[in-house]
N, C-alpha and C positions, 0 to 999 in steps of 0.2 A: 372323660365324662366329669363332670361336675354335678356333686349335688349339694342342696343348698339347703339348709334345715330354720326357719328361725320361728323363736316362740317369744309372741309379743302378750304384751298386758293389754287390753282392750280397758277402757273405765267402765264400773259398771253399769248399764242403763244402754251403754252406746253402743251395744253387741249389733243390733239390725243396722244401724249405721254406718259401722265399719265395714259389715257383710256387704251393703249394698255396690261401696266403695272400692273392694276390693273383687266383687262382680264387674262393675267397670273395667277397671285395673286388669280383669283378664283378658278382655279383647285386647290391649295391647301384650302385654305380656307374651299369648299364643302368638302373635304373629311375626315375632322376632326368629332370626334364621337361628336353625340349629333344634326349636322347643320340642319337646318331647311332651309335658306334663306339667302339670302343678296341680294343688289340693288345698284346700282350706280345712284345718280338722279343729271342732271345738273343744279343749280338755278340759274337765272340771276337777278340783284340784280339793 
């Protein structure tokens, strides 16, 4: 198993932006052989 953790810096203002983008980015993601999951979690710091 492989798991994968990564915690990016969005700029500010560009949050819905990136969210959208990375909405995209899941239809391929899920249909690569093997996927199980992924999540987007927002942290505020």
């Amino acid at each position: 198993m492989i798991l994968e953790a990564v915690m990016l810096q969005v700029k500010q203002g560009m949050e819905e932006e990136y969210e959208a983008a990375f909405c995209k980015a899941s239809k391929f993601i899920s249909s690569m052989k093997g996927y199980i999951s992924h999540e987007l979690q927002r942290i505020v710091e």
